[in-house]
N, C-alpha and C positions, 0 to 999 in steps of 0.2 A: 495456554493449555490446549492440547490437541493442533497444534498449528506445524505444517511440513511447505516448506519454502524450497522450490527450485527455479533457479535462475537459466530463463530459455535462451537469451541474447544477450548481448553484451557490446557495447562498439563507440569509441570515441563519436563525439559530434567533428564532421568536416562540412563542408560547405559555401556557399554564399554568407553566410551569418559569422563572417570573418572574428568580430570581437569574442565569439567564443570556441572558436575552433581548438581544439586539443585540449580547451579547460573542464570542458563537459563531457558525459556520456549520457547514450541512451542504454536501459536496463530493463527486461523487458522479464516479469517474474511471476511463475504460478505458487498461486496458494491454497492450499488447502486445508478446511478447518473441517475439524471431525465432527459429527453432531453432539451439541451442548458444550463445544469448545470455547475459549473467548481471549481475545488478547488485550492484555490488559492497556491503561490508559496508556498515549504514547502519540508521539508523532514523528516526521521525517526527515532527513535530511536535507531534500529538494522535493519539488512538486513532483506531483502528475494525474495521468487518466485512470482510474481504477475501472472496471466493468467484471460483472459476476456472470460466470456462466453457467454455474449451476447451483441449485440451491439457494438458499435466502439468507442475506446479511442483516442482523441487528448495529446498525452504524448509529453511536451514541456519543452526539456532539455536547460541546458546555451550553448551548438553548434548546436544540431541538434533538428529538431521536428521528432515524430514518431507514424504512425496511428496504432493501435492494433485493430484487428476483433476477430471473435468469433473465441476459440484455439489457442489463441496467447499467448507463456508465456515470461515473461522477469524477470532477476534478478535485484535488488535494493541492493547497496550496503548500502544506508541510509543516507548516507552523501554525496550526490549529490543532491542540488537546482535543481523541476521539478513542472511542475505546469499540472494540468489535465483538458481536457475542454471532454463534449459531446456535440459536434456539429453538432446533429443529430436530429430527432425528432423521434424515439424507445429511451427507458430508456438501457442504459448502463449498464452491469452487471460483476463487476469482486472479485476475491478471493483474497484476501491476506495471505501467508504461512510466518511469519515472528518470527526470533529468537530475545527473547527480556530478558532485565533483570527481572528475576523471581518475584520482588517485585514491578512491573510498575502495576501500577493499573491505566482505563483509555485509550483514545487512543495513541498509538504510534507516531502519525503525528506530526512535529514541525512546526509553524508557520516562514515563516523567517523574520526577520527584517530586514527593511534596514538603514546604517548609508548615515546621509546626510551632 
């Protein structure tokens, strides 16, 4: 709810780090959450760096919650269930730096299901 995703880069991994050249990219993504927006629980494809650069994230892991302000960065390994709220009234601004398989087309985000 309230969440606008633009993807600023985009670029195959090349390199020295031969075992992954052409399997990976780098994805390089702004987001923006409106005030009182939240994305529901979810995780991601591939890892990466997130950092907020403006506004304040409610980051709500399965043990801990955790507030991110402006210059706050943290890794995601991708495969840890988190759910994000801005429960703020300013819009929420943050990047996402994440390595993904080179033929994802589309958002990275996974939706979780729960079994009942």
């Amino acid at each position: 709810k309230g969440l606008v995703a633009k993807i600023k880069f985009e670029a195959p991994i090349e390199g020295f780090l031969k075992d992954i050249n052409g399997k990976y990219k780098l994805r390089v993504t702004e987001l923006t959450l409106a005030p009182g927006g939240h994305v529901g629980e979810h995780n991601h494809v591939g890892p990466g760096i997130r950092q907020v650069t403006s506004g304040h994230m409610t980051y709500v892991l399965p043990k801990e919650t955790i507030v991110y302000g402006p210059g706050d960065f943290f890794f995601e390994s991708g495969d840890i269930n988190h759910t994000v709220f801005n429960r703020t009234d300013q819009p929420m601004v943050h990047i996402l730096f994440e390595i993904l398989p080179v033929d994802l087309k589309g958002p990275s985000l996974i939706p979780v299901k729960h079994h009942q």
